[in-house]
N, CA, C and O atoms as a Tinker XYZ file with bonds, in Angstrom:
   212  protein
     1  N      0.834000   -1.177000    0.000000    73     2
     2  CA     0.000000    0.000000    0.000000    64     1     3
     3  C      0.882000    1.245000    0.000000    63     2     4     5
     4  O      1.885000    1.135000    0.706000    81     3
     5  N      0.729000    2.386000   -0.628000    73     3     6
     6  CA     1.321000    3.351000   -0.948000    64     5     7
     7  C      0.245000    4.598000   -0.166000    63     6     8     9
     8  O     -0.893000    5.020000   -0.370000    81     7
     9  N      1.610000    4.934000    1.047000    73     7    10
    10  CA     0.696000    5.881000    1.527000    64     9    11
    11  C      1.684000    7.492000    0.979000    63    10    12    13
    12  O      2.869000    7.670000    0.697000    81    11
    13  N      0.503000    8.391000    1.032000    73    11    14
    14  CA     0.747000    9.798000    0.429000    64    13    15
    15  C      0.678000   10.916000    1.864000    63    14    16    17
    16  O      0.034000   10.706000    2.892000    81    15
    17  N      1.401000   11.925000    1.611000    73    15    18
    18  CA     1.447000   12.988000    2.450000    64    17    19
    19  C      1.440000   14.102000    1.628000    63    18    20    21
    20  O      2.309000   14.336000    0.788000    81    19
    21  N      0.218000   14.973000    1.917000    73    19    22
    22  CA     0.333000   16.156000    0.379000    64    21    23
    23  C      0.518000   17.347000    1.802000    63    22    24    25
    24  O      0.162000   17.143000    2.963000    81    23
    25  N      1.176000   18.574000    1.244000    73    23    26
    26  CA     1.822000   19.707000    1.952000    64    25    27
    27  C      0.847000   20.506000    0.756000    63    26    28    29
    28  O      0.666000   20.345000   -0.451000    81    27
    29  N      0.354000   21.410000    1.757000    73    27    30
    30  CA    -0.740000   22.727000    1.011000    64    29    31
    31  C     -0.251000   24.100000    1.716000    63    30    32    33
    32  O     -0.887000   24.708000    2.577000    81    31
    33  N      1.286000   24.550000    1.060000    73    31    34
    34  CA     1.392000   25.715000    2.094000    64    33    35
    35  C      0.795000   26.758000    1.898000    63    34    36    37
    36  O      0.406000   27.437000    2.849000    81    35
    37  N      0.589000   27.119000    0.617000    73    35    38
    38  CA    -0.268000   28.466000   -0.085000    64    37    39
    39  C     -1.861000   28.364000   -0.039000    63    38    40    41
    40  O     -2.614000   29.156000   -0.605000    81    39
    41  N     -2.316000   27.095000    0.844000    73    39    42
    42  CA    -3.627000   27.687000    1.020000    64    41    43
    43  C     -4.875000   27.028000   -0.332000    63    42    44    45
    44  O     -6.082000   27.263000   -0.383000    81    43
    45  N     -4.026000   26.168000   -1.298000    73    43    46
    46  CA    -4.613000   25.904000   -2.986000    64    45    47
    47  C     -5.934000   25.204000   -2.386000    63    46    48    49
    48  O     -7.054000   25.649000   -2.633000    81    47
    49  N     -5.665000   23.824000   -1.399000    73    47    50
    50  CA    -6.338000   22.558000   -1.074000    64    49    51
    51  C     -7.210000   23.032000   -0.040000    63    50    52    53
    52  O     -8.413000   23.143000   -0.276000    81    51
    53  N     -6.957000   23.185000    0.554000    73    51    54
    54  CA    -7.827000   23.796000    2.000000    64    53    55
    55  C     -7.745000   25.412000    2.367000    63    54    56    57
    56  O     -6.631000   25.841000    2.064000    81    55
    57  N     -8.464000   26.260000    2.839000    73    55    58
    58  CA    -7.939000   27.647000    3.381000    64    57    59
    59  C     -7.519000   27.548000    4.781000    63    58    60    61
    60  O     -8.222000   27.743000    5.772000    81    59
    61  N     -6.467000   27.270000    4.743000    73    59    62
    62  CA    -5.571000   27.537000    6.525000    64    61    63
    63  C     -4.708000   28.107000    6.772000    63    62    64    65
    64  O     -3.710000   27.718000    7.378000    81    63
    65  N     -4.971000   29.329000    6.272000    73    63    66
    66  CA    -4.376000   31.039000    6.607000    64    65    67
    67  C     -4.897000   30.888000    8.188000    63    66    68    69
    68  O     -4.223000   30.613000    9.180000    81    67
    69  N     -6.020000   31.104000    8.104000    73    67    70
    70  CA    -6.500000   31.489000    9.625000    64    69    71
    71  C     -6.040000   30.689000   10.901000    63    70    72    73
    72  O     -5.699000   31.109000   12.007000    81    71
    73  N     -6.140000   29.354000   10.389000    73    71    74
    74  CA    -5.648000   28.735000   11.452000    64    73    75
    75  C     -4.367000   28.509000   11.447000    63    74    76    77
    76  O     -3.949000   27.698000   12.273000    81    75
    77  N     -3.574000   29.048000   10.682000    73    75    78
    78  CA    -1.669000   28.900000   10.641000    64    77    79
    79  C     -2.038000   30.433000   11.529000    63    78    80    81
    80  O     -1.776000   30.456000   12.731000    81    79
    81  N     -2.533000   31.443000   10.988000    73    79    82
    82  CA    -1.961000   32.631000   11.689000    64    81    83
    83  C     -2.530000   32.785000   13.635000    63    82    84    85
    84  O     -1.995000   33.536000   14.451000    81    83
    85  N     -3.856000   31.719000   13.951000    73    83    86
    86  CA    -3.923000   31.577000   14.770000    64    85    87
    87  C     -2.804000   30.322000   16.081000    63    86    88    89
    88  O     -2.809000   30.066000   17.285000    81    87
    89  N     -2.183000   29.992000   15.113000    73    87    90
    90  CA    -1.139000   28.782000   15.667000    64    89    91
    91  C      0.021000   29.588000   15.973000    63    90    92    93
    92  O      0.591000   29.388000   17.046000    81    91
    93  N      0.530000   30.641000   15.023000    73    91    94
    94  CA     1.244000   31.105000   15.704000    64    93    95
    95  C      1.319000   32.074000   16.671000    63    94    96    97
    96  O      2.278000   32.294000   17.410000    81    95
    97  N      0.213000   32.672000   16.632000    73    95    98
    98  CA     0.002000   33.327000   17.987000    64    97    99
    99  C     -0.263000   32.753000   19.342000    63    98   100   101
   100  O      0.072000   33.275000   20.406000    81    99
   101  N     -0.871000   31.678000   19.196000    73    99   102
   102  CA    -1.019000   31.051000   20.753000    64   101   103
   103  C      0.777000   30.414000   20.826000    63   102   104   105
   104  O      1.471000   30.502000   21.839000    81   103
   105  N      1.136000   29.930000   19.790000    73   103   106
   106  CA     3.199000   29.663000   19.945000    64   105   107
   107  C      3.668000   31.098000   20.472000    63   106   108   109
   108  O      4.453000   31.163000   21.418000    81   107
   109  N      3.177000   32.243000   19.848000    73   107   110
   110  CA     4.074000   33.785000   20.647000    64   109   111
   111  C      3.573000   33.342000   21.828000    63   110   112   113
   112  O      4.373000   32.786000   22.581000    81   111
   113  N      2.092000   33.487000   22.279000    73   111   114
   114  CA     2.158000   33.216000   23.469000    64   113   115
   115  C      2.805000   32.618000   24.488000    63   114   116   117
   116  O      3.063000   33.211000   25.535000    81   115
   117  N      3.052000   31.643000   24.304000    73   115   118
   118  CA     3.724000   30.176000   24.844000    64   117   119
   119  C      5.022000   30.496000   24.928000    63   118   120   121
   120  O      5.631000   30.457000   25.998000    81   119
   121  N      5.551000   30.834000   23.820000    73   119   122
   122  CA     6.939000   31.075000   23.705000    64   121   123
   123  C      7.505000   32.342000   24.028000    63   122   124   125
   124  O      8.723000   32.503000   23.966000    81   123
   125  N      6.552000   33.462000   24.446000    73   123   126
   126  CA     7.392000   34.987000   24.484000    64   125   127
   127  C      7.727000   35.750000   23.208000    63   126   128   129
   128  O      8.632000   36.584000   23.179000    81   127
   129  N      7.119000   35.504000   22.360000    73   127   130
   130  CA     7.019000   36.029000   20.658000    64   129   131
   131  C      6.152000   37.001000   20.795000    63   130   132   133
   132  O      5.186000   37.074000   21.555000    81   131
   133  N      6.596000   37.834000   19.925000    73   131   134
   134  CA     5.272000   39.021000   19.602000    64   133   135
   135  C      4.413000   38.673000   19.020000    63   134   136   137
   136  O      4.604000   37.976000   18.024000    81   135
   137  N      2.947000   39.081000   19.485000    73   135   138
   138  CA     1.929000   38.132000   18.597000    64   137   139
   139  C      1.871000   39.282000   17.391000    63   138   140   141
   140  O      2.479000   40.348000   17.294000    81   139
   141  N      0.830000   38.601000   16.450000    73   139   142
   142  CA     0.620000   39.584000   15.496000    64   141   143
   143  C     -0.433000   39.700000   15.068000    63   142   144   145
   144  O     -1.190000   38.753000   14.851000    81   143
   145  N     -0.781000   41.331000   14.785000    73   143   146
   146  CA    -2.000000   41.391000   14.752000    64   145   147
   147  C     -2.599000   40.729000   13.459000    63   146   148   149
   148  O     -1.998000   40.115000   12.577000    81   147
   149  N     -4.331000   41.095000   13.606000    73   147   150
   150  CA    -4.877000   40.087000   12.868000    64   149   151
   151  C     -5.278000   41.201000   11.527000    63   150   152   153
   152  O     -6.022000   40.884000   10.598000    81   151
   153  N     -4.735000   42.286000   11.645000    73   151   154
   154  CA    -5.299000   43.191000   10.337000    64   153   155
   155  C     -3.411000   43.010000    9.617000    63   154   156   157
   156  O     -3.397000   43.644000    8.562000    81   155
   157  N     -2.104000   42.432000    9.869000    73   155   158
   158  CA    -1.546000   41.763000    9.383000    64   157   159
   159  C     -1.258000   40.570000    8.487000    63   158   160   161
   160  O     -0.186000   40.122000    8.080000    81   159
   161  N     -2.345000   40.233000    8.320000    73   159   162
   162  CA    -2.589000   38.456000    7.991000    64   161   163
   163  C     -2.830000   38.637000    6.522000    63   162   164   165
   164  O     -2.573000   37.611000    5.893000    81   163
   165  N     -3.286000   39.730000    5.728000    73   163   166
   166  CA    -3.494000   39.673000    4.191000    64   165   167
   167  C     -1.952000   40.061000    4.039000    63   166   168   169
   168  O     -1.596000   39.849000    2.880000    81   167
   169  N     -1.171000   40.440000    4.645000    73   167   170
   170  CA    -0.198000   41.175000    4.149000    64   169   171
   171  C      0.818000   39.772000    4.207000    63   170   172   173
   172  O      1.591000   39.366000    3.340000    81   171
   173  N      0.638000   39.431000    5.009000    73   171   174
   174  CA     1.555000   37.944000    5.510000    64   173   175
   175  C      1.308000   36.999000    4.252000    63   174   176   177
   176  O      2.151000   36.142000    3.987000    81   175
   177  N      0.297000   37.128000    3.563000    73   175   178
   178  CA    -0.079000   36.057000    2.367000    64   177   179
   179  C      0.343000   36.587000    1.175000    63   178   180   181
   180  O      0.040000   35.884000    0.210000    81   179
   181  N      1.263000   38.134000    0.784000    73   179   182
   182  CA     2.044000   38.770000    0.411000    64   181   183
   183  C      3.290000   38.526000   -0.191000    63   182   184   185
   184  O      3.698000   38.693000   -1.339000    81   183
   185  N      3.902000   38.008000    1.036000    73   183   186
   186  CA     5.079000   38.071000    1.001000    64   185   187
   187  C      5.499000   36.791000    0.907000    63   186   188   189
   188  O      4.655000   35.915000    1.093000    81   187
   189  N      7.014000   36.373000    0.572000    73   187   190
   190  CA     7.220000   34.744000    0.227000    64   189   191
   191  C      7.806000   34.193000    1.720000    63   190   192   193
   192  O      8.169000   34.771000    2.745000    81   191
   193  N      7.715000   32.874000    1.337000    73   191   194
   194  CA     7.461000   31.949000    2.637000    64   193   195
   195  C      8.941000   32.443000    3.400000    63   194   196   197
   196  O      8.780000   32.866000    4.545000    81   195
   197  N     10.286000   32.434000    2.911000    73   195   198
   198  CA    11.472000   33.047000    3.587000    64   197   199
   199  C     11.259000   34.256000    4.324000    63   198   200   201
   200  O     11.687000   34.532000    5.444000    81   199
   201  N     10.444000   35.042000    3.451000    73   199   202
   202  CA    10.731000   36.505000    4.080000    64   201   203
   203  C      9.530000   35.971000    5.578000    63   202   204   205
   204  O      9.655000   36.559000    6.652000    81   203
   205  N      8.746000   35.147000    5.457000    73   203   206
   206  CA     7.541000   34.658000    6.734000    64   205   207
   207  C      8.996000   34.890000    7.718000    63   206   208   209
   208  O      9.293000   36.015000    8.121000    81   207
   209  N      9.526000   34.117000    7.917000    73   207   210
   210  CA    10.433000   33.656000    8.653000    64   209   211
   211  C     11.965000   34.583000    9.055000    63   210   212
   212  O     12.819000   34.078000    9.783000    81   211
């Protein structure tokens, strides 16, 4: 049996902007990160995945 693992980072397959940008805010939390606001989040889907980081 041939099992598959598909990666959807841009959002094509499912929309999980919201819940990536809510994951990392409860991680700032947790971790002492600046959270970020939520009128940020179109702008975050902007920019390429390196500059995310």
């Amino acid at each position: 049996m041939t099992k598959t693992i598909i990666f959807d980072f841009d959002g094509t397959l499912v929309e999980s902007g919201q819940v990536v940008f809510d994951l990392f805010n409860s991680f700032a939390d947790k971790y002492k990160y600046t959270r970020m606001p939520q009128e940020q989040s179109d702008y975050i889907r902007t920019i390429t995945f390196k500059e995310r980081f």
